[in-house]
C-alpha positions as CSV (number, residue, x, y, z in Angstrom):
1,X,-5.3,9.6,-79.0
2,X,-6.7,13.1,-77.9
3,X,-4.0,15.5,-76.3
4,X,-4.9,17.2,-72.9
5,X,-4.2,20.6,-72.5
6,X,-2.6,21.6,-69.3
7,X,-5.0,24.6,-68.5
8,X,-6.4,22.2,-65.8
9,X,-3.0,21.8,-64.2
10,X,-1.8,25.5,-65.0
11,X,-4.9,26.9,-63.8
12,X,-4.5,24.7,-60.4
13,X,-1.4,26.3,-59.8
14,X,-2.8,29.3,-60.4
15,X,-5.0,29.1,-57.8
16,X,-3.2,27.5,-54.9
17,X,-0.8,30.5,-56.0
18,X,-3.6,32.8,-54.9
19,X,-4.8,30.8,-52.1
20,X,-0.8,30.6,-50.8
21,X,-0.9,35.1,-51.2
22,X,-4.0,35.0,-49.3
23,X,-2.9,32.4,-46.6
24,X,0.2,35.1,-46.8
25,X,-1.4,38.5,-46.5
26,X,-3.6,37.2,-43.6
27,X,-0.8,35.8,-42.0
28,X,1.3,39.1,-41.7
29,X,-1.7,41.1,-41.1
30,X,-1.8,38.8,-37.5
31,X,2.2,38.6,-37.2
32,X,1.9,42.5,-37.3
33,X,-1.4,42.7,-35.3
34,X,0.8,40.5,-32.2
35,X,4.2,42.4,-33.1
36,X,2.0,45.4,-32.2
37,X,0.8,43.8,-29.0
38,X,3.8,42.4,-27.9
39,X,5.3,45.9,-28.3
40,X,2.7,48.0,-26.0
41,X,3.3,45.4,-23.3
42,X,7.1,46.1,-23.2
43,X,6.7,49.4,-22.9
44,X,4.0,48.9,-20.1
45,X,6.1,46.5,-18.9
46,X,9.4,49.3,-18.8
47,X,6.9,52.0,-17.1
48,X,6.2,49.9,-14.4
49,X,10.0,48.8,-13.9
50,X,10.9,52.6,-14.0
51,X,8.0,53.8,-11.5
52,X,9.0,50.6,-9.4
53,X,13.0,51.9,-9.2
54,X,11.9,55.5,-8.4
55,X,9.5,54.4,-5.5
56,X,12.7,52.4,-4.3
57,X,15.0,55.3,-4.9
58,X,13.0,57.0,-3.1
59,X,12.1,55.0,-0.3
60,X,15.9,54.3,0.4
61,X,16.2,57.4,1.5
62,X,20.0,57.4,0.0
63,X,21.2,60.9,-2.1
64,X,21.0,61.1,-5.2
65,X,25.1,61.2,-5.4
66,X,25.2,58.1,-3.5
67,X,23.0,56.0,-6.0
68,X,24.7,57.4,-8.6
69,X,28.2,56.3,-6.8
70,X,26.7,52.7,-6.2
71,X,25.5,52.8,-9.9
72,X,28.6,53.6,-11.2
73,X,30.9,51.1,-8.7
74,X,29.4,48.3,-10.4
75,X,30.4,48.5,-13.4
């Protein structure tokens, strides 16, 4: 009986090894693509909150000690 090497399976591993890095690396490189996203739409997000509270302020027509009164009172 004639004895198999096991470059077949090694080499099989091998490469689903390198096919799992690749899967990997391209998978990251999207996770940080939408991290990066997901990140400039917060901070639009928090501009447009902030310009919202100052047209408010604003439009209250309340002091600036009295907001700050309010603010701090509900605490």
């Amino acid at each position: 009986m004639k004895m198999m090497t096991r470059t077949t399976k090694t080499l099989s591993i091998d490469e689903k090894i390198a096919k799992a890095k690749a899967n990997f690396e391209k998978a990251k490189l999207r996770y940080d693509a939408t991290a990066k996203v997901l990140e400039n739409l917060q901070a639009k997000q928090r501009s447009i909150q902030k310009n919202e509270l100052i047209k408010a302020v604003e439009k209250s027509g309340k002091t600036y000690a009295e907001i700050m009164a309010f603010l701090e009172s509900t605490d």
